[in-house]
C-alpha positions as CSV (number, residue, x, y, z in Angstrom):
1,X,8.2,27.9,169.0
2,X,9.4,24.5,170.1
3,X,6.7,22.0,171.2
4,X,6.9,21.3,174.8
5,X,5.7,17.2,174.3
6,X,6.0,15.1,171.6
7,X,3.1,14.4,168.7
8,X,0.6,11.5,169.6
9,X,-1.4,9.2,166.9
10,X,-4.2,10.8,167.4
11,X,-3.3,14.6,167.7
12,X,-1.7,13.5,164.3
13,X,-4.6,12.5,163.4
14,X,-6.8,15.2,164.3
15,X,-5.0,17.6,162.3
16,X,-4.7,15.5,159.3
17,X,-8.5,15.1,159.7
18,X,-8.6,19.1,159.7
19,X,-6.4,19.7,156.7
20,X,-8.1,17.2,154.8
21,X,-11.6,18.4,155.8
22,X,-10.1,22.4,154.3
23,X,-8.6,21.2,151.3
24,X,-12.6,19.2,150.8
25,X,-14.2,22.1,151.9
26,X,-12.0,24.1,149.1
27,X,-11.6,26.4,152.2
28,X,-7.5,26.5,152.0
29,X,-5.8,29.7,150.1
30,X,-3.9,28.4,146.7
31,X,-0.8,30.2,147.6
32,X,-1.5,27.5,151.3
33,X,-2.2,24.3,149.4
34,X,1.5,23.1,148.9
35,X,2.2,23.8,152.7
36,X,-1.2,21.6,153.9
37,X,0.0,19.0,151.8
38,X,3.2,18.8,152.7
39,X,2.3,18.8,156.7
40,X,-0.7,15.9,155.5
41,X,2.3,13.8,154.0
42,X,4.4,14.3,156.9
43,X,1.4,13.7,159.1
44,X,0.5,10.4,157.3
45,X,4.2,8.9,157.7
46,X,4.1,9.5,161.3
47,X,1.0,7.9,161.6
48,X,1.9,5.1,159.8
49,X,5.7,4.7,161.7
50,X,3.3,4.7,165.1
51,X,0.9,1.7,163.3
52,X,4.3,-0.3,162.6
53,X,5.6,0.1,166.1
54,X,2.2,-0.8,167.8
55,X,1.7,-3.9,165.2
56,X,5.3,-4.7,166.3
57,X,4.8,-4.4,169.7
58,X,1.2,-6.5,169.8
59,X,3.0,-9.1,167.6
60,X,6.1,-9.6,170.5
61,X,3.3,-9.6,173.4
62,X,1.5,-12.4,171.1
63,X,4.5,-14.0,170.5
64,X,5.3,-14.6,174.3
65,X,2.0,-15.3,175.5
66,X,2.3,-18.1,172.9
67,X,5.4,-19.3,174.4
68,X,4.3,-19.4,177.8
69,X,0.8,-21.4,176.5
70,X,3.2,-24.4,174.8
71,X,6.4,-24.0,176.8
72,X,8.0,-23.6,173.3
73,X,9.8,-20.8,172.2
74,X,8.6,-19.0,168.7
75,X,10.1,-18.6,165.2
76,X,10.9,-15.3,164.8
């Protein structure tokens, strides 16, 4: 079934929260385990691929707000 919206950070995080809390808990099936960890590693690159866009994104607003404080454009 095809999700009708795309992932956000945090439902990402959420269920990597949840998978990690099982495999803690020892309360995921053996013949499971390869799967969770598989979805935890996929989950973990997403979430970091949203941090780089966001630190990205605060560094550009920085970067102006700079520019328009000294009238000078930034080194990029």
């Amino acid at each position: 079934m095809a999700k009708s919206k795309e992932l956000t950070y945090s439902q990402a995080l959420n269920e990597l929260e949840k998978i990690v809390s099982e495999i803690e808990a020892e309360e995921v099936d053996v013949d499971l385990l390869a799967e969770k960890i598989k979805r935890a590693s996929l989950l973990i690159s997403f979430c970091k691929a949203k941090l780089r866009t966001a630190e990205d994104e605060v560094k550009k607003v920085l970067t102006a707000l700079d520019e328009e404080q000294t009238g000078e454009p930034g080194t990029e």
